[in-house]
C-alpha positions, 0 to 999 in steps of 0.5 A: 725471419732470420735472427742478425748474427752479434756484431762484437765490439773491440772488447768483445771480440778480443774477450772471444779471442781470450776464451778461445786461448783458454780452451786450447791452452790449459796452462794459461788457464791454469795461470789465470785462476792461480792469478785469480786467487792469489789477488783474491787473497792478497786483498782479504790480508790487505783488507782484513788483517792490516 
């Protein structure tokens, strides 16, 4: 039998959409991880040092 393909929801569909923007274009890639770390700091200073 052949397997049904995923059938993706909203979220889902607009993650693939996303992850494919992130493949073509470095720079959103590069701005995401670099909003990544920054809300990742910004909470440990928030969190640890306040």
């Amino acid at each position: 039998m052949i397997p049904k393909p995923l059938e993706l929801n909203a979220i889902g569909s607009g993650a693939a959409q996303w992850w494919e923007t992130m493949d073509r274009r470095p720079i959103v890639r590069l701005m995401f991880v670099g909003a990544l770390i920054l809300t990742i700091a910004v909470s440990v200073w928030f969190f640890l040092l306040d």
